[in-house]
C-alpha positions in Angstrom: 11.0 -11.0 78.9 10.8 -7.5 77.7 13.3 -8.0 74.9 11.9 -11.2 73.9 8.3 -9.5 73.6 10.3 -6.4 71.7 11.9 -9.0 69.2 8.6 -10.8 68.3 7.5 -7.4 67.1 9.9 -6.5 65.4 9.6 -10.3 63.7 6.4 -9.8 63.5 6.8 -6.0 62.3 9.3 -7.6 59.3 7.0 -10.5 58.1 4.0 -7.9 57.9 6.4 -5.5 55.9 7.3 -7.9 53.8 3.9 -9.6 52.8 2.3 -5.9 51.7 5.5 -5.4 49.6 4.7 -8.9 48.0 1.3 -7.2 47.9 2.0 -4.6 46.3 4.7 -6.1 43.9 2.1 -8.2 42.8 -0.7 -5.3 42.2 1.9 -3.0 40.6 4.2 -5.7 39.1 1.4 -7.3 37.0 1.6 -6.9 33.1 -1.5 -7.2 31.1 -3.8 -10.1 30.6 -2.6 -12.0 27.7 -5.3 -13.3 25.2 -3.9 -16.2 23.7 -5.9 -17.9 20.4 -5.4 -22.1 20.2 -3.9 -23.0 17.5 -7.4 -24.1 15.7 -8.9 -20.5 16.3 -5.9 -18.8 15.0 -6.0 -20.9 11.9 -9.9 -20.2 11.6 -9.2 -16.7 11.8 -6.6 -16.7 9.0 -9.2 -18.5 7.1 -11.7 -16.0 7.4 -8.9 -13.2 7.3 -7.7 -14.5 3.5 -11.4 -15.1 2.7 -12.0 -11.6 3.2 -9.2 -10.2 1.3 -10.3 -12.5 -1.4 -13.7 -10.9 -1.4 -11.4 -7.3 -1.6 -9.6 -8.0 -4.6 -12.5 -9.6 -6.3 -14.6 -6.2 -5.7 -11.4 -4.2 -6.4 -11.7 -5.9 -9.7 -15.2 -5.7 -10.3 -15.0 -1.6 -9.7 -12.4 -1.5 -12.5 -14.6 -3.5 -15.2 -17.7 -1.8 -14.2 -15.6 1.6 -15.0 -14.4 0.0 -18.6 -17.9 -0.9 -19.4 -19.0 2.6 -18.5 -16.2 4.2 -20.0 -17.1 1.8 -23.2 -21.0 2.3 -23.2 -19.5 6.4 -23.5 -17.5 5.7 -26.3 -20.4 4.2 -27.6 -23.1 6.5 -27.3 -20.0 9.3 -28.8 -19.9 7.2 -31.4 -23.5 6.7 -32.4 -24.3 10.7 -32.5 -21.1 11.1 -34.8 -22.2 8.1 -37.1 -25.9 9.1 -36.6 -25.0 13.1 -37.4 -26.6 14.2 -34.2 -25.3 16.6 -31.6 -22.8 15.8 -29.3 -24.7 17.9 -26.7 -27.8 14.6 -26.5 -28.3 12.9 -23.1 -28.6 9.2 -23.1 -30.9 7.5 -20.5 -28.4 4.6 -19.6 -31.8 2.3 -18.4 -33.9 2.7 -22.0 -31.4 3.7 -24.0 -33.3 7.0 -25.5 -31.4 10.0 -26.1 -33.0 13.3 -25.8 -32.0 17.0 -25.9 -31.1 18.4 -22.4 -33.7 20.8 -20.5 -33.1 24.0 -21.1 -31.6 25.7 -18.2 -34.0 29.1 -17.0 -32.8 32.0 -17.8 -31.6 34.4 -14.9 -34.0 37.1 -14.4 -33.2 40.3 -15.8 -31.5 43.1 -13.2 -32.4 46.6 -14.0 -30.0 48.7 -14.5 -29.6 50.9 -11.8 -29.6 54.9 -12.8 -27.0 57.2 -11.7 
């Protein structure tokens, strides 16, 4: 009897053994979630994806003809002082068009010489 009792524990001992190292192959052995799109969302999110780099070029190309306009309005403005005989030194107020001499800038105060 006693080595019957003596081999059930050590069955027992075994089966317990080898669920918690099931356990813990499981815990430990897991890799991480996977987040898998359906087809349909991936291809709504490639929509949206092209759409936006769409709306990137366009701006890209808007940023480049806003700077040849500005550069042009310059050349302009350069070229109506020359043809107009006026100084190249004007300011231009780019919302009414007036041009205008530039404020004077204050003069720095005076430091008196120090004597020695």
């Amino acid at each position: 009897m006693k080595h019957r009792k003596s081999d059930l524990y050590f069955v027992l001992a075994v089966v317990v053994t080898f669920m918690l190292c099931i356990g813990i192959v499981k815990i430990f052995g897991q890799t991480k979630k996977s987040y898998e799109l359906t087809e349909i969302q991936k291809l709504r999110l490639e929509v949206k994806q092209k759409d936006a780099q769409l709306a990137q070029q366009t701006a890209a190309i808007a940023q480049s003809r806003f700077q040849s306009a500005v550069t042009d309005f310059n050349d302009q403005v350069k070229a109506i002082e020359k043809e107009n005989g006026w100084p190249e030194t004007l300011q231009v107020d780019p919302n009414t068009l007036a041009f205008r001499e530039p404020p004077e800038l204050p003069k720095a105060p005076e430091v008196p010489a120090s004597g020695k």
